[in-house]
N, C-alpha and C positions, 0 to 999 in steps of 0.2 A: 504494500500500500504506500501510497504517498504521504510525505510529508502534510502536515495539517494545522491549520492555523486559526486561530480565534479570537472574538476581542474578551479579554480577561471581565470576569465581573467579579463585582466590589470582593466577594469571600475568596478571591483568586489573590489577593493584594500582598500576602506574606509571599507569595511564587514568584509575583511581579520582583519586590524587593529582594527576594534573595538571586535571582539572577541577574540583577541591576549591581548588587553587590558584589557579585562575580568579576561583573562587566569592569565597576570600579575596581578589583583589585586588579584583574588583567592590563589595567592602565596602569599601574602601579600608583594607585592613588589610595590616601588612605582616610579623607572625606569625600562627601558628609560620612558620619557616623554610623553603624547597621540601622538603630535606633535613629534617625533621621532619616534617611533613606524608606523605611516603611512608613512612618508619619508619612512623607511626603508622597508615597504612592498612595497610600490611605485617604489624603486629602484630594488631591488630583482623580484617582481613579469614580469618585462623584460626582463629579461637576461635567458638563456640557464641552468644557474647553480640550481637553484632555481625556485620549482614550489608550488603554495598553491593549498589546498583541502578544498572545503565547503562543507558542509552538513546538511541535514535536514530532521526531524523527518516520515515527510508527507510530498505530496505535498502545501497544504496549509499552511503550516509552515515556517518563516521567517529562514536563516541557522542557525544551533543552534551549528554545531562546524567547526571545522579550526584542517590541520594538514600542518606543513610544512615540505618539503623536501629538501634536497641539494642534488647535483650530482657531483661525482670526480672521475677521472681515476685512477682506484687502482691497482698498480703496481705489486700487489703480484696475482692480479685474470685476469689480463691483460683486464681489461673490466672496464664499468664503474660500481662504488656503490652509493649507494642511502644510506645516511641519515637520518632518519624518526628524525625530529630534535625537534619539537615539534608538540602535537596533546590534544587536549582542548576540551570538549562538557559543554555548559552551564549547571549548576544544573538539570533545569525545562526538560530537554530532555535528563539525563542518563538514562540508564539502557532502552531504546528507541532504541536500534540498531544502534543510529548515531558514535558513537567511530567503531563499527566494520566497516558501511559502511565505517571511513576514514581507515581501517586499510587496508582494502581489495582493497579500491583505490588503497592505496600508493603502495599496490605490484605488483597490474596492471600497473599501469606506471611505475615503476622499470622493471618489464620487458618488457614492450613496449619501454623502452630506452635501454632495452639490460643489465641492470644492472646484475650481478652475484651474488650481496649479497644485503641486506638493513637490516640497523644496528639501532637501537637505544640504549638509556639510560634511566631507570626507578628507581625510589628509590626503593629499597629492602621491601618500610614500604606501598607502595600501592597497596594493594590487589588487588582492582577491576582493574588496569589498568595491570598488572602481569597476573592475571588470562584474561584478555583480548587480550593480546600476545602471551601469552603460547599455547592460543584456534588457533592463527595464525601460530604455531609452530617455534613461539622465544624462545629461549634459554639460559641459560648463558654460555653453552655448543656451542662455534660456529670454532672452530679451534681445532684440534687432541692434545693431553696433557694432563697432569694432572693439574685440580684445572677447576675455574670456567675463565673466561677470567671478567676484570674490567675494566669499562673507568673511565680513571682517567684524573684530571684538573686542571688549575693553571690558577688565576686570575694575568693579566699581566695589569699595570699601565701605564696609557697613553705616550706616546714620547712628551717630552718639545720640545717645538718650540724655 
């Protein structure tokens, strides 16, 4: 059987966070905290804005990755967009079809919510997950012009109370 993919609900939110968790240490990062990290799935996976995706090899297969999405009304498409903000498969189940199943979720519910565009960010230096995107016809190419389009970022410092 193929690979299979789902959007997680709410009782799913420890599955969510502990693959997210994964995700962070595989970055070799070591916030947020496990304990924040489920908070934050906990509060996200209720709300309208934010939906997670799990997945799994087989059916007998415990989910083996997590992608998350956001949703915002994009003014220039007058619709909404979709975010592909992060998406993760454990070691033991790459190359297993579980990334494409979340890839191919996440577009199905973009456009089940109407969305016009869904964007993400990949480093330039990870092959398999570029050629994974690419296979879903991403681009760096997504707006008329010259050059490549870049998201770019700035780490902002908490507000003192």
């Amino acid at each position: 059987m193929p690979p299979t993919a789902w959007r997680a609900a709410p009782d799913e939110a420890e599955t969510v966070a502990a693959l997210l968790i994964a995700f962070r240490d595989h970055l070799g990062q070591s916030r947020p905290s496990d304990n924040a990290l489920l908070a934050g799935v906990e509060r996200l996976i209720e709300t309208m804005d934010a939906e997670y995706l799990l997945a799994c090899p087989d059916p007998d297969s415990p989910p083996a990755g997590v992608a998350q999405l956001r949703f915002r009304f994009g003014i220039w498409t007058a619709a909404p967009d979709c975010w592909l903000e992060d998406l993760f498969v454990v070691e033991g189940a790459r190359g297993r079809g579980v990334g494409a199943a979340l890839v191919q979720a996440a577009i199905e519910r973009a456009e089940a919510r109407g969305c016009r565009r869904i964007e993400l960010d990949v480093s330039e230096s990870n092959a398999p997950a570029l050629a994974l995107y690419e296979r879903f016809g991403f681009s760096a190419r997504t707006k008329p012009g010259e050059g490549r389009e870049l998201f770019m970022g700035r780490a902002l410092e908490p507000a003192q109370d």
